[in-house]
N, CA, C and O of each residue as an XYZ file, in Angstrom:
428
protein
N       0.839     -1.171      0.000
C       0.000      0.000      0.000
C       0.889      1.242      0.000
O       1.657      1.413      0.947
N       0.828      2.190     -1.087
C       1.429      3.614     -0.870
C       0.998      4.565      0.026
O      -0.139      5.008      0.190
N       2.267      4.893      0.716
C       2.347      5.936      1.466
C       0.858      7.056      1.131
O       0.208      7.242      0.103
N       0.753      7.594      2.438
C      -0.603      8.846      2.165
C       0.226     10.030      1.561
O       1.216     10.496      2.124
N      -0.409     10.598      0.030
C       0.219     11.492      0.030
C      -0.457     13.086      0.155
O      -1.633     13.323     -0.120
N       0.440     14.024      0.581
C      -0.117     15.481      1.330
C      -0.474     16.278      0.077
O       0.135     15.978     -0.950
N      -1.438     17.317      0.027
C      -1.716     18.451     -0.844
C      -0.477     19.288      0.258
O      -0.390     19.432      1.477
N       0.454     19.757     -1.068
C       1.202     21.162     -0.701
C       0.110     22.507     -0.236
O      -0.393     23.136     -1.167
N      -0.194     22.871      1.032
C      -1.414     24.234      1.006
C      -0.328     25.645      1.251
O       0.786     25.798      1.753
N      -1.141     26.358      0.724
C      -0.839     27.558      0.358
C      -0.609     28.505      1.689
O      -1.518     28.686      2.500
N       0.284     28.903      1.784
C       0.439     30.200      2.945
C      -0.550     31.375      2.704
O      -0.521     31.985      1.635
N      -1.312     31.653      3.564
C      -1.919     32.713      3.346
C      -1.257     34.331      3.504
O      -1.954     35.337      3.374
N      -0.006     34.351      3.761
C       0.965     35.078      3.545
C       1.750     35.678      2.410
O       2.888     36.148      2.412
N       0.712     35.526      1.262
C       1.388     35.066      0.120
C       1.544     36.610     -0.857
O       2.090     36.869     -1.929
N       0.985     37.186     -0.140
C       0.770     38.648     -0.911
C      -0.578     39.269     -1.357
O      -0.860     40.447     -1.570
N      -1.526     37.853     -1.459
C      -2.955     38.326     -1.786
C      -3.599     39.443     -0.966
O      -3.761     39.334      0.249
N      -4.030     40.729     -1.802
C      -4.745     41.954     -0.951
C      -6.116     41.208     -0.941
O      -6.824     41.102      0.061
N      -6.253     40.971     -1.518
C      -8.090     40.869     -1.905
C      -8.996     39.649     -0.871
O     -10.205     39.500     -1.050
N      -8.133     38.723      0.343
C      -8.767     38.428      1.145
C      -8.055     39.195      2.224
O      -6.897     39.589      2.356
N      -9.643     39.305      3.278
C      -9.508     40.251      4.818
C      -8.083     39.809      5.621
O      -7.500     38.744      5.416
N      -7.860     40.336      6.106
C      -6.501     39.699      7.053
C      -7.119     39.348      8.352
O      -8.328     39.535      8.491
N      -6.232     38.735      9.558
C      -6.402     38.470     10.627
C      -7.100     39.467     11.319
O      -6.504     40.515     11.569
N      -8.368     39.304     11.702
C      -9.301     40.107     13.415
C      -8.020     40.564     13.707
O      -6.954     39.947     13.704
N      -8.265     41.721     13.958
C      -7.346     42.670     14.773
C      -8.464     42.682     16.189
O      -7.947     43.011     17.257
N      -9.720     42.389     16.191
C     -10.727     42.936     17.252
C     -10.743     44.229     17.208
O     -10.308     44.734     18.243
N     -11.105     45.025     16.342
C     -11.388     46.401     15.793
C     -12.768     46.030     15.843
O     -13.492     46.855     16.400
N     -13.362     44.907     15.363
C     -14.979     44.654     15.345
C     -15.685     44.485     16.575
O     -16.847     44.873     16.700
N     -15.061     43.940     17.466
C     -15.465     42.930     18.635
C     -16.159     44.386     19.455
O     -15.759     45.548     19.532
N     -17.408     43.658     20.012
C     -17.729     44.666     20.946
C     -16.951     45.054     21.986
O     -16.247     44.134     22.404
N     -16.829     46.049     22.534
C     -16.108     46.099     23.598
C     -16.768     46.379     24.732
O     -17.854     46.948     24.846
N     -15.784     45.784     25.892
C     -16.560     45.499     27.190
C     -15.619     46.347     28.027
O     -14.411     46.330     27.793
N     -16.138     47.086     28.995
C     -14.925     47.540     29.682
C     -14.339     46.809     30.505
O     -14.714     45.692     30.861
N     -13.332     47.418     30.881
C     -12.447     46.468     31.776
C     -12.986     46.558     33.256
O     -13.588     47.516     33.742
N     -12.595     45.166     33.986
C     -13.388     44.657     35.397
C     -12.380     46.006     36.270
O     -11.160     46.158     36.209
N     -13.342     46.793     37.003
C     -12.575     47.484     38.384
C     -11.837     45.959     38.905
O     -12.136     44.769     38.798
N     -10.586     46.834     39.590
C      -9.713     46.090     40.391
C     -10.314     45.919     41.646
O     -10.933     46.761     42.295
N     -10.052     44.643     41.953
C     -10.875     44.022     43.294
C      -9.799     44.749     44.894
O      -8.588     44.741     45.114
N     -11.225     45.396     45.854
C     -10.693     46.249     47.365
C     -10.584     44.849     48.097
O     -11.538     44.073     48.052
N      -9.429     44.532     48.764
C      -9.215     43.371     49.313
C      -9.272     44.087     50.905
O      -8.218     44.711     51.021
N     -10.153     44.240     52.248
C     -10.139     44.722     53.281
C      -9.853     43.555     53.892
O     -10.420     42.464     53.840
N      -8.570     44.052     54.682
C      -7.989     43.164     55.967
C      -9.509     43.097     57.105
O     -10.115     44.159     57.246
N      -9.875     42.220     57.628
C     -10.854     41.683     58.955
C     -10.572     40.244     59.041
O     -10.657     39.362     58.186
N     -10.098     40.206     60.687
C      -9.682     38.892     60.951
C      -8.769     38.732     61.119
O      -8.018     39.611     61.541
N      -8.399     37.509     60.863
C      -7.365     36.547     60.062
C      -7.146     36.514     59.066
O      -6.239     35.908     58.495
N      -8.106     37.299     58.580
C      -7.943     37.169     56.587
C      -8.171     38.294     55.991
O      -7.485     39.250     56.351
N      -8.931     38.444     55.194
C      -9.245     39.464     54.155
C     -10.820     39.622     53.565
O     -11.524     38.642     53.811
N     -11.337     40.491     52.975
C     -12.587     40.405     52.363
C     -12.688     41.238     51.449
O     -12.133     42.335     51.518
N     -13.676     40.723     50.075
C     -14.042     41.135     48.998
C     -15.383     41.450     48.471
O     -16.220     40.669     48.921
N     -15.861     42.322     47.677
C     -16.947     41.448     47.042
C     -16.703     41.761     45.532
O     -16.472     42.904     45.138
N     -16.752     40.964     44.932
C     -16.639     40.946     43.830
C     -17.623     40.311     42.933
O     -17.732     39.088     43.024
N     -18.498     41.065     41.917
C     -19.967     41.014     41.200
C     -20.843     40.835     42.123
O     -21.676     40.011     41.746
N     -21.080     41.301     43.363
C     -21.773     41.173     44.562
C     -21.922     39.966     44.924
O     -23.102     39.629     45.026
N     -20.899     38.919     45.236
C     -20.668     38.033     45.992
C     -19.565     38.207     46.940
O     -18.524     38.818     46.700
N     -19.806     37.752     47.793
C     -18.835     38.279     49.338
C     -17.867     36.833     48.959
O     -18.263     35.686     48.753
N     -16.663     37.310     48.958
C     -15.437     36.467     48.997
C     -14.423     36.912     50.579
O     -14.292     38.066     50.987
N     -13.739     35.507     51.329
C     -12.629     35.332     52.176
C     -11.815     34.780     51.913
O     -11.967     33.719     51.308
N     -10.636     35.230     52.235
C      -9.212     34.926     52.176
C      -9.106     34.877     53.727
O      -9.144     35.878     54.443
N      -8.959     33.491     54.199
C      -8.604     32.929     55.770
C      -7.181     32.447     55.734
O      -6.769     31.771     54.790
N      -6.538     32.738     56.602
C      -4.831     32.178     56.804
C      -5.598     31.627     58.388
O      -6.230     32.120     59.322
N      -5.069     30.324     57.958
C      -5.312     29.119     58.921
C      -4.416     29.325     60.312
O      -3.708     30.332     60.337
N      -4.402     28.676     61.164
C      -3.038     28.398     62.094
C      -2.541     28.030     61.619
O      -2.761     27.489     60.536
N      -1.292     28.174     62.390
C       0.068     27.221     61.915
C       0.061     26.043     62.522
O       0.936     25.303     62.072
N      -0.577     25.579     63.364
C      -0.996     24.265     63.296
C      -1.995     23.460     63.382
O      -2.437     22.677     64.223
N      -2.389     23.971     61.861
C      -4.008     23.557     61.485
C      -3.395     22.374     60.718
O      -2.253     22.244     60.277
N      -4.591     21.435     60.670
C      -3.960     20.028     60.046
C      -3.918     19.963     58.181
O      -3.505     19.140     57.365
N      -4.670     21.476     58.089
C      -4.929     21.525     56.597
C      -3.916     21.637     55.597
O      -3.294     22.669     55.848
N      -3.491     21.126     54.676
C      -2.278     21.150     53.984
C      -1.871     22.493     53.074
O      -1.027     22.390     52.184
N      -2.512     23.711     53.354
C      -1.887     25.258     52.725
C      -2.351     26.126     53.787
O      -3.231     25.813     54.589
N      -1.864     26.989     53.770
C      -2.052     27.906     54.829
C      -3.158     28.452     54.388
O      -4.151     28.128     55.038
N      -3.364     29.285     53.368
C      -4.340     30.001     52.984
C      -5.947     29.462     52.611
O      -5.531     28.489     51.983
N      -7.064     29.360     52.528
C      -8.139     29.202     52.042
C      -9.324     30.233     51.275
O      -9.256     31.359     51.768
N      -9.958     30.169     50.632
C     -10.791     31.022     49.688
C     -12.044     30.467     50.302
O     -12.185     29.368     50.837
N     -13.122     31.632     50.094
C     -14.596     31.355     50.271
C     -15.210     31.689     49.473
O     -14.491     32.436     48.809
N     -16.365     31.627     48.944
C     -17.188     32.444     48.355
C     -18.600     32.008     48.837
O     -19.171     30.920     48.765
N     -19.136     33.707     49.567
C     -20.314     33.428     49.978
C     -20.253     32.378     51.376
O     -21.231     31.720     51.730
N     -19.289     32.362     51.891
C     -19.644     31.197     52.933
C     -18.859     29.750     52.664
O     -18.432     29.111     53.626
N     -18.674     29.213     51.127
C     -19.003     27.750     50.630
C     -16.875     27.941     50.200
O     -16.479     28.677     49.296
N     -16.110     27.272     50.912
C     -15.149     26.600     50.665
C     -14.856     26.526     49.213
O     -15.568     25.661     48.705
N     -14.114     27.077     48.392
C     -13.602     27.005     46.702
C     -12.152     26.369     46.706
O     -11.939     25.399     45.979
N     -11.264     26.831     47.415
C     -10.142     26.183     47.388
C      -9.092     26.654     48.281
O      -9.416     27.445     49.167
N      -7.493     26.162     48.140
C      -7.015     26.634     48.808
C      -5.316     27.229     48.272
O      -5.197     27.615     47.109
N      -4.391     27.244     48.988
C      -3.306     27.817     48.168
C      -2.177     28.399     49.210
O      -2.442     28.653     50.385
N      -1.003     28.557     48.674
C       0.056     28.341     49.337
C       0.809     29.983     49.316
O       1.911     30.165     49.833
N       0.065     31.042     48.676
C       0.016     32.195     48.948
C      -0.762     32.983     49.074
O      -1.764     32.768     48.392
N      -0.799     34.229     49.909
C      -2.023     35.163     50.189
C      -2.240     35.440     48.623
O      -3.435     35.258     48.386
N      -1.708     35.723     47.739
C      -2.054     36.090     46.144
C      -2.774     35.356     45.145
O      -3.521     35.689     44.224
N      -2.317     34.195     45.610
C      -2.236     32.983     44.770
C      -3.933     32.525     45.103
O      -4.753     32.253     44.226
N      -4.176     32.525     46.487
C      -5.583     32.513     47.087
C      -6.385     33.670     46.423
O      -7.464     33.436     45.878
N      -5.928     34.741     46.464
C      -6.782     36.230     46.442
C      -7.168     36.117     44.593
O      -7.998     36.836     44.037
N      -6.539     35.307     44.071
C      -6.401     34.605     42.440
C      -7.703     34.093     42.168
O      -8.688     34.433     41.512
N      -7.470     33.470     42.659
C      -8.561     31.955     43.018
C      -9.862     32.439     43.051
O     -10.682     31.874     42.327
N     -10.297     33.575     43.893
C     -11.563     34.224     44.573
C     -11.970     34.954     42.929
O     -13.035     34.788     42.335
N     -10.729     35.813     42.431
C     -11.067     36.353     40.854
C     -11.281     35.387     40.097
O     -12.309     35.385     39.420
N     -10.448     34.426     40.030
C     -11.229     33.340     38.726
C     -12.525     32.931     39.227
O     -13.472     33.326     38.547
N     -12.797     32.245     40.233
C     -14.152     31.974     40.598
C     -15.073     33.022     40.146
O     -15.916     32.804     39.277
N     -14.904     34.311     40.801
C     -16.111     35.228     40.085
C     -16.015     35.239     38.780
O     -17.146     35.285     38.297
N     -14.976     35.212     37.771
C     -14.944     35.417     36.413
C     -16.166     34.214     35.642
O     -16.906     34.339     34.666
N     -15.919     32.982     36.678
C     -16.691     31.432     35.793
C     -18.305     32.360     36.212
O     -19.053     33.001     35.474
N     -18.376     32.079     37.657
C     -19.766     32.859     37.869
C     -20.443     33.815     36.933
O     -21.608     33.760     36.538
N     -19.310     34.903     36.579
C     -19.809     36.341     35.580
C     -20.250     35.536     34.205
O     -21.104     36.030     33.468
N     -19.702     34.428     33.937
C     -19.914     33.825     32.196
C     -21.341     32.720     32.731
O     -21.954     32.382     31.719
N     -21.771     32.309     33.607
C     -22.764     31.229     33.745
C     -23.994     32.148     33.473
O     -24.308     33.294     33.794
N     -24.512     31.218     32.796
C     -26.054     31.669     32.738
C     -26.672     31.802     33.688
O     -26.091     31.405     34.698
N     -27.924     32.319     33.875
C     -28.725     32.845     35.192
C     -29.578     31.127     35.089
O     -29.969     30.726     36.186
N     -29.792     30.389     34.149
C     -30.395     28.982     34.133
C     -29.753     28.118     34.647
O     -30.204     27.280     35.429
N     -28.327     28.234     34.179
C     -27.767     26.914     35.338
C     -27.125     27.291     36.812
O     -26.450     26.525     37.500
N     -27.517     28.744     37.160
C     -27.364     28.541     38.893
C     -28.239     27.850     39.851
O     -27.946     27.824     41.047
């Protein structure tokens, strides 16, 4: 049986004016950019709200049996945890970001 053989394809680099070039996002609607999240020290930790959900940043004891110092909340409900105050305070922004894209049907 012979080998499969390839069509040589064309670079679209090739000099042709007459097709559009690459989205620059000149079209794309634009959205403004998210305000930067107020992180207020209370506690042991920190607090947020971000898209009006209340987020915590808890720093555990140091001899809590939990394996990172830091933990995230949202709303009350445990999201994750993490091995820096930043790295946590991360965590709380991506979470709201999935939240901001979910439909109002699948909450």
């Amino acid at each position: 049986m012979p080998p499969t053989q390839r069509q040589p394809v064309e670079s679209s680099d090739n000099g042709d004016t007459s097709r559009p070039g690459p989205d620059t996002g000149s079209e794309r609607a634009r959205t403004p950019p998210r305000p930067s999240t107020s992180w207020v020290h209370s506690g042991s930790g920190y607090t947020a709200t971000i898209d009006g959900r209340d987020y915590r940043v808890t720093k555990y004891p140091a001899d809590s049996p939990l394996a990172a110092p830091y933990g995230a909340y949202a709303e009350g409900r445990f999201i994750g945890s993490g091995t820096t105050l930043d790295s946590v305070k991360g965590r709380c922004n991506a979470h709201a970001a999935r939240m901001r894209h979910r439909s109002p049907a699948s909450e």
